[in-house]
C-alpha positions as CSV (number, residue, x, y, z in Angstrom):
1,X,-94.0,52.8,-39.8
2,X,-95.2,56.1,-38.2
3,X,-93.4,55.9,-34.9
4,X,-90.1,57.3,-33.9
5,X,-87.8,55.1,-35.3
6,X,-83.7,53.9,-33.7
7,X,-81.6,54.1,-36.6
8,X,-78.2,51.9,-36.7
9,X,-75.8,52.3,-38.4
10,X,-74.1,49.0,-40.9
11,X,-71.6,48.7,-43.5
12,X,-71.0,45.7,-45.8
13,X,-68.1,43.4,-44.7
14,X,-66.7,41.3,-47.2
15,X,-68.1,38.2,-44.5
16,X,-71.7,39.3,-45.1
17,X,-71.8,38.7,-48.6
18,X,-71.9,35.0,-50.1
19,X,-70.4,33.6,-53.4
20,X,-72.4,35.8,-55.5
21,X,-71.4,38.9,-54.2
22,X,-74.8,39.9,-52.0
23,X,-76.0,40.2,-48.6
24,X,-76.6,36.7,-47.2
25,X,-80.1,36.7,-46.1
26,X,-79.3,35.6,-42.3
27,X,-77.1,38.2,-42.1
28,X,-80.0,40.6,-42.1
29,X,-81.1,38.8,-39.0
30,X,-77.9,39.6,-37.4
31,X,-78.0,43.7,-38.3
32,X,-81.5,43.5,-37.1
33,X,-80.8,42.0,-33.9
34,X,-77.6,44.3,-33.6
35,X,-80.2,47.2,-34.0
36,X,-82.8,45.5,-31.8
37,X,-80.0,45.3,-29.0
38,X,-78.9,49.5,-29.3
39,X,-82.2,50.5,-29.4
40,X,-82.8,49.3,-26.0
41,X,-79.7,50.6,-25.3
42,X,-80.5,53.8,-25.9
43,X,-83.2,53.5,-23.8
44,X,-80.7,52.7,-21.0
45,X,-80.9,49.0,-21.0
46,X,-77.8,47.0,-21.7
47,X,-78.5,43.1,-22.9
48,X,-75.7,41.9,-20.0
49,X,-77.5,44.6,-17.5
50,X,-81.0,42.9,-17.9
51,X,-79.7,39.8,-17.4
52,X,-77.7,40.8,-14.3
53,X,-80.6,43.4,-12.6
54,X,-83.4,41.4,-13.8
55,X,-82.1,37.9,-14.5
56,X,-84.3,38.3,-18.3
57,X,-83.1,37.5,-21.5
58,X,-84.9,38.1,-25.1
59,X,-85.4,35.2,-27.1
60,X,-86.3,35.6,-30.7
61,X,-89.8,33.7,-31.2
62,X,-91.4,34.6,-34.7
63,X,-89.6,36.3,-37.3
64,X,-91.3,37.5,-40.7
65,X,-89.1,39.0,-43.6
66,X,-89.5,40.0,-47.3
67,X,-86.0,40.6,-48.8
68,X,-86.8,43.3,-51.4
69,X,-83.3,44.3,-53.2
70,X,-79.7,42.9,-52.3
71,X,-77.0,45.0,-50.5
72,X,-73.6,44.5,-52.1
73,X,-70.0,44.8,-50.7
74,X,-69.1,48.4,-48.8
75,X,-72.5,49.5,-49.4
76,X,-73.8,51.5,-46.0
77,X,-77.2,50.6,-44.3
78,X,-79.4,51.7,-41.6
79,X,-81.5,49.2,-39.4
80,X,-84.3,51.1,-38.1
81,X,-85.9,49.5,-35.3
82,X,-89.8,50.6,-33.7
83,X,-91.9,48.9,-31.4
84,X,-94.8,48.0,-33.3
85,X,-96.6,45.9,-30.2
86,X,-95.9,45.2,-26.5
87,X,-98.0,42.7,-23.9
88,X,-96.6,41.2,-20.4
89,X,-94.1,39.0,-21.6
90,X,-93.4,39.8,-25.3
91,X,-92.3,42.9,-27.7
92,X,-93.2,42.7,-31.3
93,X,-90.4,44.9,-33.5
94,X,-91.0,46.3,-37.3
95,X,-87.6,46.9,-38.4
96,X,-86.6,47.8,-41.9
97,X,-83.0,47.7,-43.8
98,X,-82.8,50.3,-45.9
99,X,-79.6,51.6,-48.2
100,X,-78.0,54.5,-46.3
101,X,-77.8,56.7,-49.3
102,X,-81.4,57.0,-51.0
103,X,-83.1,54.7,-48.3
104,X,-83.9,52.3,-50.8
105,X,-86.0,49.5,-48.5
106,X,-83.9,46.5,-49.0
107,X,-85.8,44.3,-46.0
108,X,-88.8,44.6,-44.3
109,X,-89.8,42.1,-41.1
110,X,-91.3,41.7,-37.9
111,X,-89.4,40.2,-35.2
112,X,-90.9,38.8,-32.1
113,X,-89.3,38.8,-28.9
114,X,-90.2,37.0,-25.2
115,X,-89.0,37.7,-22.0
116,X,-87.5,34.6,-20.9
117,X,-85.4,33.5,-17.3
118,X,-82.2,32.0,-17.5
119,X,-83.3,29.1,-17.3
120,X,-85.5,29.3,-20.4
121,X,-88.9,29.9,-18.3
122,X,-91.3,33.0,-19.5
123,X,-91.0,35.7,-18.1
124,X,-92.5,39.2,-17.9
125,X,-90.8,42.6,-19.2
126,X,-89.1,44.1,-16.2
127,X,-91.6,47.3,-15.2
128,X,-88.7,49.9,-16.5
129,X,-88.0,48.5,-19.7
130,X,-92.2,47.9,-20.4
131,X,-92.6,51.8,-19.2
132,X,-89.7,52.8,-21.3
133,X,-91.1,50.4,-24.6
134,X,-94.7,51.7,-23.8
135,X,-93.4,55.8,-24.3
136,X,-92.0,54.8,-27.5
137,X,-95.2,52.7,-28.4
138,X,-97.2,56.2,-27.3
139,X,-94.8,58.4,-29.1
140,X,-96.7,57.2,-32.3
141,X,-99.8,56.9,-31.4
């Protein structure tokens, strides 16, 4: 992952882990939609302001992970987040779960994300948020 990367910030709660003391796998899905969501908050987009502005939602479509090593209780992560593709309708995300300290890759994957109504239609990216995805896509190019 060459681009500029979004980097968020996680710490193990003793709710993420399961009986034998590790991650849970899903809850890798949740940091990485937590990270997904900042990201485009830093670039000025709010989930609840897309949906009221633009009446679009993301809905996860595809998601590929390889769970590498486990993270254990208190230990602090970084999601980094980068736009790997973008079309009309759809953002394809490499993100990456790596230990704070040494970042040791825990989790790699690639999340796909459509623009949807409320209703559940397709949709295509609002023209701010594609301009503002397309400058990070460029950033790296």
């Amino acid at each position: 992952m060459s681009r500029p990367a979004h980097l968020w910030p996680v710490r193990v709660y003793y709710e993420d882990t399961d009986a034998g003391g590790v991650v849970y796998y899903a809850n890798y899905l949740k940091f990485m939609e937590r990270g997904r969501t900042e990201f485009l908050r830093e670039l000025g987009f709010a989930q609840s302001a897309l949906r009221k502005e633009y009446g679009v939602l993301f809905a996860v479509v595809e998601a590929q992970a390889r769970f590498l090593r486990p993270a254990r209780l208190d230990e602090k992560l970084i999601v980094r987040t980068e736009v790997a593709e973008l079309s009309g309708a759809r953002i394809t995300f490499a993100q990456a779960v790596l230990r704070e300290d040494d970042e040791t890759p825990l989790v790699e994957a690639r999340v796909v994300v459509a623009a949807i109504s409320e209703e559940g239609g397709a949709r295509r990216i609002p023209q701010p948020v594609a301009e503002a995805l397309a400058r990070h896509l460029a950033e790296g190019a």
